[in-house]
C-alpha positions as CSV (number, residue, x, y, z in Angstrom):
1,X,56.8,-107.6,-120.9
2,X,57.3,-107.5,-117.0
3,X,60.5,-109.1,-116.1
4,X,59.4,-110.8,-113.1
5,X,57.0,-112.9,-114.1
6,X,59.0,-114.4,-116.9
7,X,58.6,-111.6,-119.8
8,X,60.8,-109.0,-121.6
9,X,62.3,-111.3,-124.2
10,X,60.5,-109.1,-126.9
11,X,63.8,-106.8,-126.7
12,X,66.3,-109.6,-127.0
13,X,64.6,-111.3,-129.2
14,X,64.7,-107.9,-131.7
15,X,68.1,-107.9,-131.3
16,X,68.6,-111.2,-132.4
17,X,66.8,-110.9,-135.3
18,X,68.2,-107.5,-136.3
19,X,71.6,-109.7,-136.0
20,X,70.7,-112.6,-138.1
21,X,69.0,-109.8,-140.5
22,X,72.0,-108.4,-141.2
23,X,74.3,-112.0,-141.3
24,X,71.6,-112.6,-144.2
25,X,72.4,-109.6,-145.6
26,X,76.3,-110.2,-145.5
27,X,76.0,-113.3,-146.3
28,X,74.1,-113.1,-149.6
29,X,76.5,-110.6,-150.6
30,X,79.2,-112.5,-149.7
31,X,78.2,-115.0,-152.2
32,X,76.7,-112.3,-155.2
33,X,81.1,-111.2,-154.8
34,X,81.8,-114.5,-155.2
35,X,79.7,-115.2,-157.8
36,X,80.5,-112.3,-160.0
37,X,83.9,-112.9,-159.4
38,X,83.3,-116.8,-160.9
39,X,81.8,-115.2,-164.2
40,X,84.2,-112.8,-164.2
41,X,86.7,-115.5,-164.1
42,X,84.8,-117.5,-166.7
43,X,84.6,-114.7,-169.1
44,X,88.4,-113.9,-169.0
45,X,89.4,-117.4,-169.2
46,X,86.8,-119.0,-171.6
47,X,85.1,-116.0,-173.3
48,X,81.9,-115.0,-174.1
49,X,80.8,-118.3,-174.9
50,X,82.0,-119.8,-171.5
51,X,80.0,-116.9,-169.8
52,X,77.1,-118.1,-171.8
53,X,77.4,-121.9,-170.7
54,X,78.0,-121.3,-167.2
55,X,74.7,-118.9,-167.2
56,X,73.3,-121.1,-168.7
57,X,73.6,-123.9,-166.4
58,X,73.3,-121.8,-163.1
59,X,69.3,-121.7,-162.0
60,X,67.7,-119.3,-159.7
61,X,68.4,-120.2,-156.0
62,X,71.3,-122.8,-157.3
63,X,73.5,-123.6,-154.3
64,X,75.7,-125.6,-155.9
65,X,79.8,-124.8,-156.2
66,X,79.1,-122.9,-159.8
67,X,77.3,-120.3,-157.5
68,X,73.6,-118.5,-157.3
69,X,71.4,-116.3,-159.5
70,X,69.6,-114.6,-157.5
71,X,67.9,-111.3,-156.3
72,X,70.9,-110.6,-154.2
73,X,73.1,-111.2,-157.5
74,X,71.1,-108.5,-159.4
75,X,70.6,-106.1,-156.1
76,X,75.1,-106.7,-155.9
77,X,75.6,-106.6,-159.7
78,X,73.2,-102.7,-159.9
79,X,74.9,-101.5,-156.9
80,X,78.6,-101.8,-158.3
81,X,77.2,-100.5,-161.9
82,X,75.7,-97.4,-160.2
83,X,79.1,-96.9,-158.1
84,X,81.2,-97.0,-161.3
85,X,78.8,-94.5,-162.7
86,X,79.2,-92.3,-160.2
87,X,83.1,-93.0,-160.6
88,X,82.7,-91.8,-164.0
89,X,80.5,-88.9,-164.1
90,X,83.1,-87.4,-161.0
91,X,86.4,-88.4,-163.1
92,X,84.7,-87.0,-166.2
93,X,83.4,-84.2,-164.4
94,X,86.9,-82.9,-162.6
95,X,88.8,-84.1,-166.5
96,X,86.0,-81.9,-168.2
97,X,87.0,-79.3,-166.0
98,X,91.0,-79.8,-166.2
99,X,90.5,-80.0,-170.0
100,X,88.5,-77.0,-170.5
101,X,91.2,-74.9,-168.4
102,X,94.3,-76.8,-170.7
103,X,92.4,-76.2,-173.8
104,X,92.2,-72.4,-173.0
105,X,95.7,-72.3,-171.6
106,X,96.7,-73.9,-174.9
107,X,94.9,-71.7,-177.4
108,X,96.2,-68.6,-175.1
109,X,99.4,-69.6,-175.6
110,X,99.2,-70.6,-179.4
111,X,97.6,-66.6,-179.5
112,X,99.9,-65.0,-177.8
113,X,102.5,-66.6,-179.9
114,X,100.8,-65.3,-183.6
115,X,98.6,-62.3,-182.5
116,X,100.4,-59.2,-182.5
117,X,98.8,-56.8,-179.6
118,X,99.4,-52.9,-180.9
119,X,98.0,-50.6,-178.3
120,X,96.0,-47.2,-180.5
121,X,94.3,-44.6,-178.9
122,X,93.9,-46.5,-175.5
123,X,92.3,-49.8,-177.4
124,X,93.8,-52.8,-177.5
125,X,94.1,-54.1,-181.0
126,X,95.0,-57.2,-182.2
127,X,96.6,-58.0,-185.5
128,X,97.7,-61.0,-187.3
129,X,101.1,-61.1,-189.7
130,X,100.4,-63.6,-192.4
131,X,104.4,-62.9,-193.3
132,X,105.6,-63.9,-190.2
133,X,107.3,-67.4,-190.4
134,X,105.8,-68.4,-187.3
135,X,102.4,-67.8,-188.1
136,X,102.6,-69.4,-191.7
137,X,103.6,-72.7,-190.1
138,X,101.1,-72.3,-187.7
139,X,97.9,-71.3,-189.7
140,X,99.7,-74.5,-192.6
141,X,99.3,-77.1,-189.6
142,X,95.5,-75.3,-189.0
143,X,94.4,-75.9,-192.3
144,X,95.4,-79.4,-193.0
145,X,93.7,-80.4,-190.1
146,X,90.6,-79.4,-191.1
């Protein structure tokens, strides 16, 4: 690789390729978005039936306008599935969270609404009034749900 007598193209020549690498790479996932977005398309419009025509007529490494099966298809299609999972599990995770603390709220409030709290010898004790209005409507609603 000495520059003066007509070497050191081994760096250039890793840049290029590191560049058309990663056109390649853009580019096949340029056309997995656009694919999906055709079937997506042609399952909205047309149905399940559509979807299964059009697949059915698309072969591997296709490059016609009805776009490609391919590896980068299936790489495109399993990273979007594992980004929507992770979507989920982090909604469902913060929403399992926010409804445990409502739930508890709720039933602390529905409590302290029936539960009489009588304080005796320095222990708190708590007592339910099956006379009270309140709680009859309240323990009626619990029992036809069940």
């Amino acid at each position: 690789d000495n520059k003066e007598k007509g070497g050191g193209h081994y760096q250039e020549m890793s840049k290029v390729r590191a560049f058309l690498e990663g056109f390649r790479r853009a580019e096949d996932r340029r056309v997995a978005r656009d694919t999906t977005t055709m079937l997506l398309d042609k399952l909205v419009t047309e149905g399940i039936q559509g979807l299964d025509l059009t697949l059915g007529m698309m072969s591997k490494g296709d490059t016609g306008e009805e776009g490609e099966l391919n590896d980068s298809l299936l790489a495109f299609l399993n990273d979007a599935v594992r980004e929507q999972e992770k979507k989920v599990g982090q909604v469902n995770m913060v929403g399992n969270e926010n409804e445990d603390e409502e739930i508890q709220e709720l039933e602390e409030d529905i409590a302290s609404g029936v539960w009489g709290i009588d304080e005796e010898s320095g222990e708190r004790v708590e007592t339910l009034d099956p006379n009270d209005p309140s709680v009859k409507k309240m323990l009626k609603e619990e029992f036809e749900k069940e």
